[in-house]
C-alpha positions in Angstrom: 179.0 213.2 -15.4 176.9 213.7 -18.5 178.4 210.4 -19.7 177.3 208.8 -16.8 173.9 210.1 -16.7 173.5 209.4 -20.2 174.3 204.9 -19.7 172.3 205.5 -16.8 169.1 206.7 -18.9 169.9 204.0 -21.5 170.0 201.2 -19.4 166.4 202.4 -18.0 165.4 202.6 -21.0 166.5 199.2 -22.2 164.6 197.7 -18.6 161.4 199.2 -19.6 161.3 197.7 -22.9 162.5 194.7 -21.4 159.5 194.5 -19.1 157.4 195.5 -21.9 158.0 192.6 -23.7 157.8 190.1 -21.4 154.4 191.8 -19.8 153.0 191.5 -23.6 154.4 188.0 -23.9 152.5 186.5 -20.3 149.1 188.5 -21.7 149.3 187.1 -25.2 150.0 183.5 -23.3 147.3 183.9 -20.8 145.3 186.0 -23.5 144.1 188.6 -20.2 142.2 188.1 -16.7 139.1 185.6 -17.1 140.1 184.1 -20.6 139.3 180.9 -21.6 143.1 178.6 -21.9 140.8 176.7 -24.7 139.9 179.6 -26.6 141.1 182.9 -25.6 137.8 184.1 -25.2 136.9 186.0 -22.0 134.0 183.5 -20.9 132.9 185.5 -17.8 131.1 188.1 -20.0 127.4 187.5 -19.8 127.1 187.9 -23.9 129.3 185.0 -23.8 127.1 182.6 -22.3 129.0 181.6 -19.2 129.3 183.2 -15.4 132.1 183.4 -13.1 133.7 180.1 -11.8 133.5 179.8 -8.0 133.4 177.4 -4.9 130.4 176.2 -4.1 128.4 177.7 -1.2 127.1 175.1 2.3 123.0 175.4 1.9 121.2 176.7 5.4 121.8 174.6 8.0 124.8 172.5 6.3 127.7 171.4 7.9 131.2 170.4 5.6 132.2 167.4 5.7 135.6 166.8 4.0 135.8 163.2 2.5 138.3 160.7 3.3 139.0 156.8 3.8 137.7 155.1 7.0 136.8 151.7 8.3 133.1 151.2 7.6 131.4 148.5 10.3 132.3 147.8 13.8 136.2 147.5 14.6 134.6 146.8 18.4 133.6 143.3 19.6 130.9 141.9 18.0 128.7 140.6 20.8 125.6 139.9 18.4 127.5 137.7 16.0 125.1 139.3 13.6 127.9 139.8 11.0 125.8 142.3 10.0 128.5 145.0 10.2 132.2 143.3 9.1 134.7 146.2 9.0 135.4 147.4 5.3 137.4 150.1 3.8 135.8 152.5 2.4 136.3 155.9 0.8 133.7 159.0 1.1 133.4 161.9 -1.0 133.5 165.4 0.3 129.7 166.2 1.3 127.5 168.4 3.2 125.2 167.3 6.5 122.7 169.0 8.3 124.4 170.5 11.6 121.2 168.7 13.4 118.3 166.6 13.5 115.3 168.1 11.1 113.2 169.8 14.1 109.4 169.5 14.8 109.8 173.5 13.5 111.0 173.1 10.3 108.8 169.6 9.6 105.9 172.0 10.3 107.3 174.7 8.2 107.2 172.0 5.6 103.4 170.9 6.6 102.3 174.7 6.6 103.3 175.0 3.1 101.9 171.9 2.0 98.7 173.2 3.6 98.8 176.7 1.7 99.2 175.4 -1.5 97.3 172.0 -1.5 93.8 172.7 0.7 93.7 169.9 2.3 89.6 171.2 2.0 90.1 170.4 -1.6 89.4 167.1 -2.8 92.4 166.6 -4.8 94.3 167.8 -2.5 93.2 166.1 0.4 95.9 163.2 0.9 98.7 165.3 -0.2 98.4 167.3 3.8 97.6 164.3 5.5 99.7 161.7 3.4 102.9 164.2 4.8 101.4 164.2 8.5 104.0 162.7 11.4 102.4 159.6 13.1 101.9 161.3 16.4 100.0 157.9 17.9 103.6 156.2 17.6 104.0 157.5 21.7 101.6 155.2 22.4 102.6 152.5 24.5 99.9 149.5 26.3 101.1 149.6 29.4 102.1 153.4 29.5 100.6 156.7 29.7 101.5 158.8 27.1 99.1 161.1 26.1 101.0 164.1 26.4 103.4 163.3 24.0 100.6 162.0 21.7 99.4 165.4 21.4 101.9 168.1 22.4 105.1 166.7 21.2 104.8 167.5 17.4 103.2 171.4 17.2 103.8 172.7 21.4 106.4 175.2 21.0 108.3 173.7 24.1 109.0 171.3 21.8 110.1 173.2 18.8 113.8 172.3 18.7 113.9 168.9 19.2 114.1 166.5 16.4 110.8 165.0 14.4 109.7 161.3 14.8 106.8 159.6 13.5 108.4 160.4 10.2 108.6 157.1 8.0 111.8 156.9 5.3 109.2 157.9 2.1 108.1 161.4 4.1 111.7 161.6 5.2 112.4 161.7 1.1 110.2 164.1 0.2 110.8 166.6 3.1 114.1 166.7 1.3 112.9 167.1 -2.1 110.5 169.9 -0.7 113.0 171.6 1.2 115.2 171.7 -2.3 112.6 173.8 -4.1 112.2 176.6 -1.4 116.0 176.4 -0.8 116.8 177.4 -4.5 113.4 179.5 -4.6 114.7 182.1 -2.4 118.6 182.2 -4.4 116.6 183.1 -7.4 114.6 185.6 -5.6 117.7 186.6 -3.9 119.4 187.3 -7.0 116.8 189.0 -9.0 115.3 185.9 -10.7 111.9 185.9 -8.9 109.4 188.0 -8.5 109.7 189.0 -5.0 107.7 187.3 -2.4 106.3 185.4 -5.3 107.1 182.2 -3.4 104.3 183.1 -0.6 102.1 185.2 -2.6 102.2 183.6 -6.1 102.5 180.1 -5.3 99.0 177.7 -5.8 98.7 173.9 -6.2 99.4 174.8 -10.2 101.7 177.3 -10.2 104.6 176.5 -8.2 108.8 175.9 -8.5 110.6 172.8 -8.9 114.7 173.4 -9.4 114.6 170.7 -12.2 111.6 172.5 -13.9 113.2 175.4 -13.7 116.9 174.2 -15.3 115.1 172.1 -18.1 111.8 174.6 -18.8 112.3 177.7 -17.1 109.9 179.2 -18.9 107.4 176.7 -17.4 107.8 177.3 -13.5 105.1 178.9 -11.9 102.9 178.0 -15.0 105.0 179.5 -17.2 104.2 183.5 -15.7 106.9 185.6 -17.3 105.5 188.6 -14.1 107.1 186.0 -11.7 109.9 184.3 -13.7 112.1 187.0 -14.6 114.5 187.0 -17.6 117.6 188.3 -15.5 118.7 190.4 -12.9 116.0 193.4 -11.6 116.1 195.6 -9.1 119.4 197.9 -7.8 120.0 195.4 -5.2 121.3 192.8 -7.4 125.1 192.3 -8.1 126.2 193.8 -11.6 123.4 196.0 -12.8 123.2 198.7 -15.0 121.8 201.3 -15.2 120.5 204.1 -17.9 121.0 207.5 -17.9 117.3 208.3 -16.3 119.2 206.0 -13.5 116.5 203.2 -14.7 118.2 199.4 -14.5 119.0 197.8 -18.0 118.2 194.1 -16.8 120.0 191.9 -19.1 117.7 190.4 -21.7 116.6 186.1 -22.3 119.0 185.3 -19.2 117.8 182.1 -17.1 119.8 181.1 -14.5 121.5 177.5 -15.5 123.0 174.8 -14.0 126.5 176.0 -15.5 126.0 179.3 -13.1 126.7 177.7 -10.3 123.9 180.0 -8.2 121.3 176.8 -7.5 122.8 174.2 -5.0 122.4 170.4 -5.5 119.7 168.4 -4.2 119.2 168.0 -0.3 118.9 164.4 0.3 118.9 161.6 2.6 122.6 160.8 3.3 123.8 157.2 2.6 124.8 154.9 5.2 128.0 155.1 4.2 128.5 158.7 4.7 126.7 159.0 7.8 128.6 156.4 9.6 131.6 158.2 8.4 130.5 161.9 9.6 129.5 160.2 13.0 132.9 158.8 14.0 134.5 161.8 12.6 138.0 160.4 12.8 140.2 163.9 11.8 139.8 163.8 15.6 142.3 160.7 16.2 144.7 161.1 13.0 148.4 161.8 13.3 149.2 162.6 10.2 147.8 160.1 7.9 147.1 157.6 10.3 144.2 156.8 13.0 145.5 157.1 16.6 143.3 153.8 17.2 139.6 153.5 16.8 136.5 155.3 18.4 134.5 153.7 20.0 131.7 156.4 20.1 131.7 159.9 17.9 133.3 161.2 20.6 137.2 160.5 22.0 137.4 157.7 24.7 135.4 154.6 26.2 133.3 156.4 28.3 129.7 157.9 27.5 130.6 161.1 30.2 133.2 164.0 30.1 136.6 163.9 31.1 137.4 167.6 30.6 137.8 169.6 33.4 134.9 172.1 33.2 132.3 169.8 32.3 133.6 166.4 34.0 130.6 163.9 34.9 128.3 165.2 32.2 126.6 162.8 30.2 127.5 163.4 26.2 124.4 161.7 24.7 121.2 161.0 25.4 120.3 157.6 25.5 118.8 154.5 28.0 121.3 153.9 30.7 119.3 151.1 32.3 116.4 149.5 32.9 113.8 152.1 33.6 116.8 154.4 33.8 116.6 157.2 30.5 118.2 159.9 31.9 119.7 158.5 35.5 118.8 160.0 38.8 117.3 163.6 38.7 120.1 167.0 39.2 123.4 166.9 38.5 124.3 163.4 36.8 121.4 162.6 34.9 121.6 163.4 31.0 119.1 165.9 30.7 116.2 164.1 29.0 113.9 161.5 29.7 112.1 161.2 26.1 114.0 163.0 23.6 116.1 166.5 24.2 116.5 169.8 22.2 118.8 169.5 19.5 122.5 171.3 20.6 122.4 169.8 24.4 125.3 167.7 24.3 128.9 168.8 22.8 129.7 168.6 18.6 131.7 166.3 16.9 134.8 166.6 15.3 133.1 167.6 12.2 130.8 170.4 14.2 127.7 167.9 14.2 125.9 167.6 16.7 123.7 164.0 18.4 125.3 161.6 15.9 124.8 159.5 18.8 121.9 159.4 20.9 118.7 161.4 21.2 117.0 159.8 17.7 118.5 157.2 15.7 118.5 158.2 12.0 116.8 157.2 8.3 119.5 156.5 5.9 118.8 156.3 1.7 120.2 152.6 1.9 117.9 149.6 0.8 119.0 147.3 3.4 121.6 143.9 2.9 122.9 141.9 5.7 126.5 142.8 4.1 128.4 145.8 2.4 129.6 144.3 -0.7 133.4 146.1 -0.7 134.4 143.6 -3.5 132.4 145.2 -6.2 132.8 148.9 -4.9 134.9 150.4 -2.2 134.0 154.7 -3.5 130.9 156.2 -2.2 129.4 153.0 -1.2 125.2 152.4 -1.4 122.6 150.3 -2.1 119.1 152.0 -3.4 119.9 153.2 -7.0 117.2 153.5 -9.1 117.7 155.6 -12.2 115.4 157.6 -14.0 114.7 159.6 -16.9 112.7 163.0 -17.8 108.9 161.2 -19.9 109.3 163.2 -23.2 105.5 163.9 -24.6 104.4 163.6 -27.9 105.6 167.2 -28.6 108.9 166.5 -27.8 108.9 168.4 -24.4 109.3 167.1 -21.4 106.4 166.3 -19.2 104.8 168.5 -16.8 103.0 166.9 -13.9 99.5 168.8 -13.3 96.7 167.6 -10.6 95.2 165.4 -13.0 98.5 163.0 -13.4 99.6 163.3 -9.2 100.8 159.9 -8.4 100.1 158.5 -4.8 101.8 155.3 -3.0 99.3 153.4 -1.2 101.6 152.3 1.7 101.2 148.9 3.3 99.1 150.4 6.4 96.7 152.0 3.5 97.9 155.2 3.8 98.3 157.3 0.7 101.6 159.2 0.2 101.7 161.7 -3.2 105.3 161.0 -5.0 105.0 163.3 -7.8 103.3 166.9 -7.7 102.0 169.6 -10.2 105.0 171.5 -11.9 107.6 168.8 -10.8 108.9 166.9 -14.5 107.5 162.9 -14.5 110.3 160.5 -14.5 109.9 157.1 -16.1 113.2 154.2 -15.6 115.8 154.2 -18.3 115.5 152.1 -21.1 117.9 150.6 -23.3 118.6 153.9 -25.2 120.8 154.5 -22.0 122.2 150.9 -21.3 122.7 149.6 -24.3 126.4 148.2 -24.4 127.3 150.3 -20.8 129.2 148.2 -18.6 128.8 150.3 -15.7 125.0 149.6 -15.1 122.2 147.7 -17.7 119.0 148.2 -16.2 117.2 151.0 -14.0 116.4 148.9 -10.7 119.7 148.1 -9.1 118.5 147.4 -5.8 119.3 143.7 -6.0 122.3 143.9 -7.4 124.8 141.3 -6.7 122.2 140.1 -4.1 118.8 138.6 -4.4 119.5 137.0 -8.0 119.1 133.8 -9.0 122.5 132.3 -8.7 122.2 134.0 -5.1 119.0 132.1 -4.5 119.1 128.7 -2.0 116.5 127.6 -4.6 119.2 128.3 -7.6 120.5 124.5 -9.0 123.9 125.0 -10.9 124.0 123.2 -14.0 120.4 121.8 -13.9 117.5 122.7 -16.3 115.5 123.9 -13.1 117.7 126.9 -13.3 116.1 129.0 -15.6 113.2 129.0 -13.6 111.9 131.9 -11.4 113.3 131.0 -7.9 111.5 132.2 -4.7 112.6 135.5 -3.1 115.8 134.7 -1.8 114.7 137.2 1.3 111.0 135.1 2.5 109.3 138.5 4.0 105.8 139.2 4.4 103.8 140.1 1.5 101.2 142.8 2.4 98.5 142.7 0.2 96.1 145.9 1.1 92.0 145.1 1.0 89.4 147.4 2.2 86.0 145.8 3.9 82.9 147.4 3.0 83.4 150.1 5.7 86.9 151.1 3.7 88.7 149.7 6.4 92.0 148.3 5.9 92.6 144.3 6.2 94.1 141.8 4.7 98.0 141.9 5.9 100.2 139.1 5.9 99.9 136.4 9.0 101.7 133.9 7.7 104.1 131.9 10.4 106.3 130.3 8.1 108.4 133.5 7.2 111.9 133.6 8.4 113.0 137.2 7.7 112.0 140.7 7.5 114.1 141.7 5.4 113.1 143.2 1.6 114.0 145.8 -1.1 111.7 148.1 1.0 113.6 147.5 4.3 115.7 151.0 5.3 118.9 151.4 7.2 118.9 153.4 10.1 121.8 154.3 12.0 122.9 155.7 15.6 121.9 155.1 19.4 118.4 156.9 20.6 116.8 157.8 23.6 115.3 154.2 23.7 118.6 152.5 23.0 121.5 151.4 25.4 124.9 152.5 24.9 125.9 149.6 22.6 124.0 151.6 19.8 125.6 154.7 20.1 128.5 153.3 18.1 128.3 154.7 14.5 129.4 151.6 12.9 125.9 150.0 13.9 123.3 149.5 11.8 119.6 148.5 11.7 117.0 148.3 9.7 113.0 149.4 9.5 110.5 148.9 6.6 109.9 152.1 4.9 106.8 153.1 5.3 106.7 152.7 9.3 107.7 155.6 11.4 108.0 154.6 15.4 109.0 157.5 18.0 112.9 156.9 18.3 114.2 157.1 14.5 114.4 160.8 12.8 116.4 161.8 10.5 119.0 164.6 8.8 119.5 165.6 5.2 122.5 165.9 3.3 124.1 167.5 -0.1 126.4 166.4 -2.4 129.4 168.7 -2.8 130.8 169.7 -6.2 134.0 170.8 -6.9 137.1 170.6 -4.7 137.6 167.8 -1.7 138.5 170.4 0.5 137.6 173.7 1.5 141.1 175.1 2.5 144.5 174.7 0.9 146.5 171.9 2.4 150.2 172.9 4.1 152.7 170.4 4.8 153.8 169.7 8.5 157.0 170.6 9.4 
C-alpha cells in the first residue's frame, strides 16, 4: 500500500511540473494578458502611451449596416430610356446610417445652437443664423394655398418628427459637420475630458470644439482654456480612477484623448449614392446563402406598394403620390396616412432596421452628379465628389486656426451667403504636389471630373489635330449664374440663355428615393436624380451616415448546416 501511495504521489508530482512548464512556456510565448506580439510590452498601460483595443461603438441615432456586393442601378425595366442608371456591380463597405430622416427637431437643435453661439444680433455673425435657415417659402405653390405649411411646418411641434425640407445639399453638409462636434463633445465630457456642461455654458463664437482641433491641437479647443480642456480623466464617475489616501482622485497627468483611443467616432457625413442605394434595397432580405432570391423591386419584399401580412394586410408601406390629385388615397382605412409628408417611423423598417428609404422625402446624397457610374475604373466604395484637402500650416509651423476675422462664406447662386469655415475649426487648403508627386492613385486635389468632362471626353476634342491642346467648351453646356446686385442690393443677373442643352454641372447633387410628391416608379432605390446644390424644394431631405472602422461585421459568422 505504501508502495502504491508513494507512485501515486510521484506521478502527481511529475503532472504539476509538467503543467508548470508548459503554463511558463504559453506566458513567455504570449509574454502575458494585453502584451504587444511585436514587442512584449503590455501596451494597454496608460504610461505606455496606448489604450485598450475595442470595437467601435454606432453614434446616436446610427443604424449598422454590414457591407456587401449588390447590383447598383435598376435591374427593373427601364421605361425612361434615360440610361441613366445601367446595373453595375458594386461592392460597399461596412457603414453606419441614420435610423431616420434628420427631423425638423434636431435641424432646430442645430439652428438653436448656431443662434447661441453666433448672435445672429452681431454683425459678424449675422449670416452664419440665417445662411443655416431651411427655405420655408419652398411650400409655396401658384395655384395652391399653402400657407400653413409656409409657417408651421418647420418650428410647430406637431410637426417635430417629421423629416426637414427646404434644406439645400451645402446646409445638408454642414448639419453633419455640426452634429460631429457636439457628438464627440459630449464622449469627452462623458469620459472626464471636458469640463462639465462646458459645451452650453463655456461655448462663444471663439471658444468652441471642433474634433479635428481637438486631435491635432488639443490644447487649442475652446481657445486653448486648460479649466475646460482637461488633461485626463476627473471626477469618481470616470472608468479607472485613482484615488489617494484622503480618497481625493489622482487624474492621470498630460493625457489628451487621441485618435489611437478609439473614444471619438468618425465623421457624420452625407452617405454616397452608392451606399444609400445599397442600404435601401437591403437585400440580406432575399439571400439564400450567398445568392439573391431575385431582385427587389422596392426596399421592401414583393411588387406591391401594400402589406401582404396578415395583421396589417391593405396597409400602404410608403408614403408617396398614388395618383393624380391622389397623395394619400381616399380618407380611413386604405389611404397611407399622409397627405404632405408623415412622421418619421409610420410605415414598417427595412431589412437593415431603416426606416422610409422609400417614400415620405427623397434624399441628398454626397455624389457630384454623371449620367453614368463608371464601374470600369472602380467597382469598391464607389463615388464621385472627392476633393482632397490639407491642414494651412502658418508661418509658425502650426496649423491654422480659423478666428472671425478669416470666416469664409459661399455666396450661392440665389445670393445667399452660407459660412463654410468657422472660428476654432483648422483651414484647409487643396493638396499640392508634396502629396501627388509620383502617386498613381490620384495627382491632383479636384477629382470631380475625373474620367469625365476632360478634354478627350469633350465633342469639341479633335484627335490628332493641333486644335487639341486648346481649352474645349464645357463638355456639360449648363447655365452660368453670374450674381450682380442693383443699387437696391437686390439680386439680378442669372443666366437666360436659350441655347443650353443641359443642367447638368460639377455642382449638380444626386438625390435618391421616392417622396410624397413622387409616384411609385421612384420608390425604387436604384433611381436616381439629380438637383443643383444650393436649391432646397419641399420633397428632398436627407440622412447622415458614418464610416465604420474595424471589422465588416458585428457578429461572428457560423456556417450553415
Amino acid at each position: 500500500m505504501k508502495v502504491k501511495n508513494i507512485k501515486f504521489l510521484q506521478l502527481a508530482l511529475s503532472l504539476v511540473v509538467l503543467l508548470g512548464v508548459t503554463s511558463c512556456s504559453k506566458k513567455s510565448s504570449s509574454s502575458g494578458k494585453g502584451a504587444s506580439q511585436a514587442t512584449g510590452w503590455n501596451v494597454n498601460k496608460k504610461k505606455a502611451g496606448f489604450q485598450k483595443t475595442g470595437d467601435q461603438e454606432a453614434g446616436p441615432g446610427l443604424v449598422f449596416v454590414e457591407g456587401g456586393t449588390y447590383t447598383m442601378g435598376k435591374v427593373q425595366d427601364d421605361v425612361m430610356h434615360d440610361w441613366n442608371n445601367s446595373p453595375t456591380q458594386q461592392h460597399v463597405q461596412s457603414f453606419y446610417m441614420d435610423e431616420t430622416e434628420v427631423t425638423n427637431f434636431m435641424y432646430l437643435e442645430y439652428l438653436n445652437w448656431l443662434k447661441n453661439v453666433f448672435p445672429p444680433t452681431e454683425e459678424n455673425y449675422k449670416q452664419i443664423y440665417e445662411g443655416a435657415l431651411p427655405d420655408t417659402l419652398v411650400w409655396r405653390n401658384r395655384l395652391g394655398y399653402s400657407e400653413n405649411m409656409t409657417n408651421n411646418y418647420l418650428r410647430h411641434p406637431a410637426y417635430a418628427s417629421y423629416p426637414v425640407v427646404g434644406v439645400n445639399w451645402i446646409q445638408a453638409n454642414e448639419f453633419s459637420k455640426w452634429r460631429t462636434d457636439r457628438v464627440n463633445e459630449a464622449l469627452l465630457e462623458k469620459n472626464g475630458f471636458l469640463k462639465k456642461d462646458a459645451k452650453t455654458l463655456d461655448v462663444t463664437a471663439e471658444n468652441s470644439f471642433n474634433t479635428e482641433t481637438y486631435f491635432n491641437s488639443p490644447s487649442l479647443s475652446y481657445g486653448g482654456d486648460e479649466k475646460i480642456v482637461l488633461k485626463g480623466r476627473k471626477g469618481s464617475a470616470a472608468k479607472g480612477t485613482k484615488t489617494g489616501k484622503d480618497g481625493k482622485v489622482i487624474p492621470p497627468k498630460n493625457i489628451y484623448v487621441q485618435r489611437s483611443s478609439g473614444l471619438l467616432l468618425p465623421e457624420y457625413r452625407l452617405p454616397t449614392e452608392s451606399e444609400w442605394e445599397y442600404a435601401a434595397a437591403a437585400d440580406i432580405g432575399q439571400r439564400e446563402y450567398n445568392v439573391y432570391k431575385g431582385q427587389k423591386k422596392y426596399p421592401w419584399s414583393g411588387q406591391d406598394t401594400r402589406s401582404g401580412k396578415r395583421k396589417t394586410v391593405g396597409d400602404q408601406l410608403a408614403n408617396f403620390k398614388q395618383g393624380n390629385g391622389d397623395y394619400g388615397g381616399i380618407a380611413g382605412w386604405s389611404d397611407d396616412g399622409a397627405d404632405i409628408t408623415n412622421e418619421v417611423k409610420k410605415y414598417p423598417a427595412n431589412d437593415f432596421g431603416l426606416y422610409d428609404m422609400a417614400g415620405n422625402v427623397a434624399e441628398w446624397v454626397a455624389d457630384v452628379y454623371r449620367p453614368i457610374v463608371d464601374n470600369e475604373f472602380n467597382d469598391f466604395n464607389y463615388f464621385r465628389g472627392n476633393q482632397y484637402t490639407k491642414n494651412k500650416i502658418g508661418k509658425d509651423g502650426k496649423a491654422e486656426i480659423v478666428t472671425k476675422e478669416t470666416m469664409k462664406y459661399d455666396t450661392l447662386s440665389n445670393g445667399k451667403l452660407i459660412a463654410r469655415t468657422f472660428p476654432g475649426q483648422i483651414a484647409q487648403v487643396p493638396v499640392d504636389k508634396n502629396e501627388t508627386y509620383l502617386r498613381q492613385n490620384f495627382d491632383k486635389s479636384n477629382n470631380l471630373n475625373y474620367r469625365d468632362g476632360d478634354q478627350q471626353s469633350s465633342k469639341e476634342y479633335k484627335f490628332g489635330s493641333s486644335e487639341s491642346t486648346k481649352d474645349p467648351k464645357n463638355m456639360y453646356n449648363s447655365p452660368k449664374h453670374t450674381l450682380k446686385r442693383d443699387s437696391l442690393g437686390m439680386p439680378s443677373g442669372y443666366d437666360v440663355s436659350n441655347k443650353r442643352t443641359t443642367l447638368v454641372n460639377d455642382k449638380a447633387r444626386v438625390f435618391k428615393g421616392g417622396s410624397w410628391r413622387d409616384r411609385a416608379y421612384w420608390l425604387d432605390p436604384a433611381q436616381r436624380r439629380f438637383f443643383p446644390e444650393d436649391m432646397a424644394t419641399d420633397y428632398i431631405g436627407f440622412r447622415c451616415a458614418m464610416s465604420r472602422v474595424g471589422s465588416k461585421s458585428q457578429n461572428k459568422k457560423r456556417p450553415r448546416n
